[in-house]
C-alpha positions as CSV (number, residue, x, y, z in Angstrom):
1,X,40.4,51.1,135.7
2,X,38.7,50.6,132.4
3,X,35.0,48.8,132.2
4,X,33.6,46.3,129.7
5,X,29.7,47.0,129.3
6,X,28.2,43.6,127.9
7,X,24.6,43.5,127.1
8,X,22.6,46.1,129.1
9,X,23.7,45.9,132.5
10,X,27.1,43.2,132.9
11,X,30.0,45.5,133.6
12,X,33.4,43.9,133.9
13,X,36.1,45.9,135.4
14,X,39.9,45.3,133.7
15,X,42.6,48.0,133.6
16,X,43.1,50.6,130.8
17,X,45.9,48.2,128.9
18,X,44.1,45.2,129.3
19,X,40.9,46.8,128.1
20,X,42.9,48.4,125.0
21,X,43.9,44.9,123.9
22,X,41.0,43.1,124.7
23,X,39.0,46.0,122.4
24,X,41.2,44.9,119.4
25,X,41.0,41.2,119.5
26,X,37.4,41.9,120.3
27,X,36.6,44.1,117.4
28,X,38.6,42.9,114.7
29,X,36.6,39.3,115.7
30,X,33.4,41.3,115.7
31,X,33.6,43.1,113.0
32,X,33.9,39.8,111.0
33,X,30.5,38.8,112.9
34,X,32.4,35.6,114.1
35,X,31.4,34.6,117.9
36,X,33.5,33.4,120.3
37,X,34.1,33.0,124.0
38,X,36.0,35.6,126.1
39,X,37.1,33.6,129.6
40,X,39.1,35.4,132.6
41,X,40.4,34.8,136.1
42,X,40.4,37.6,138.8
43,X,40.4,38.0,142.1
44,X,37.0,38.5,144.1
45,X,36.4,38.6,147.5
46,X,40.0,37.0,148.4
47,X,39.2,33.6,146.0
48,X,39.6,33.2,142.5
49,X,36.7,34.0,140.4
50,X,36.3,32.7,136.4
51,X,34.1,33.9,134.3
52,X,32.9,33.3,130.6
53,X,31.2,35.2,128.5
54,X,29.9,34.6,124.8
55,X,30.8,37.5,122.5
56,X,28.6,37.7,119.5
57,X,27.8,40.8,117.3
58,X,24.4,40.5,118.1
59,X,24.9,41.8,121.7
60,X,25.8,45.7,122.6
61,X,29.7,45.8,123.8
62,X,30.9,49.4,125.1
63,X,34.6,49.9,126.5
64,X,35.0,52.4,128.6
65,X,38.3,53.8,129.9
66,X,39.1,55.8,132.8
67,X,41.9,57.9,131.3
68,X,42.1,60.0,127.7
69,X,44.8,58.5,126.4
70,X,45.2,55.3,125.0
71,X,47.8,52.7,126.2
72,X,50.4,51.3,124.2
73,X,49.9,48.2,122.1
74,X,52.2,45.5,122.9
75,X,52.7,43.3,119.3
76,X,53.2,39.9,121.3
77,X,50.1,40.1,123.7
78,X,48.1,40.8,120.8
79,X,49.1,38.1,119.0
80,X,48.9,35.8,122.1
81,X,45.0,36.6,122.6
82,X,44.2,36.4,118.8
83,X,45.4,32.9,118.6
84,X,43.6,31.9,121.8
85,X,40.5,33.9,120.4
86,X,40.6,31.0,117.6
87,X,41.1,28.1,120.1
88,X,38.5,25.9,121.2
89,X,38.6,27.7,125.0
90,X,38.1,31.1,123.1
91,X,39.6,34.4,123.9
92,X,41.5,33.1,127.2
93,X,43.2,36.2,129.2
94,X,46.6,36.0,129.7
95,X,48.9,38.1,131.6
96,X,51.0,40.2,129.9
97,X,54.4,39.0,130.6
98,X,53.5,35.4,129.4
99,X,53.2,36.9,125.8
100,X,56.6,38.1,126.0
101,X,59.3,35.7,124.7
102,X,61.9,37.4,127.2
103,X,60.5,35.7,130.2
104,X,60.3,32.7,128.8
């Protein structure tokens, strides 16, 4: 398990892959100082916790990842959470295997 360290003390907890992909929407959005919303569902205490954050370039982001090695990239997933990035709703996290056009 990776962690997303927002600000000075908010640490979000997301696994490796997820954390890889979030770290390139994130950072090419960033790096083109544009702001945006990053919104995701997880499970907390057996009930379904959302939570919102507002990612600007103004505030520290670190990602930290539990192993050395980097995950994978998967082209679709990517492309899924760029477009949402650009939505009105912001960076919204989908699962994986709703990117793919297989399992549709």
């Amino acid at each position: 398990m990776g962690t997303l360290i927002y600000g000075r003390h908010q640490e979000y907890r997301f696994d490796d892959r997820t954390l890889e992909h979030l770290r390139v929407v994130i950072v090419a959005r960033v790096r083109r100082n544009e702001s945006f919303f990053l919104t995701w569902t997880a499970e907390a205490q057996q009930r379904a916790v959302t939570t919102t954050l507002w990612i600007s370039a103004g505030v520290p982001i670190v990602f930290h990842f539990s192993a050395p090695e980097r995950p994978p990239l998967s082209r679709a997933w990517l492309q899924r959470l760029t477009q949402s990035s650009y939505s009105s709703r912001g960076l919204v996290l989908t699962p994986e295997h709703e990117a793919d056009p297989r399992s549709r």
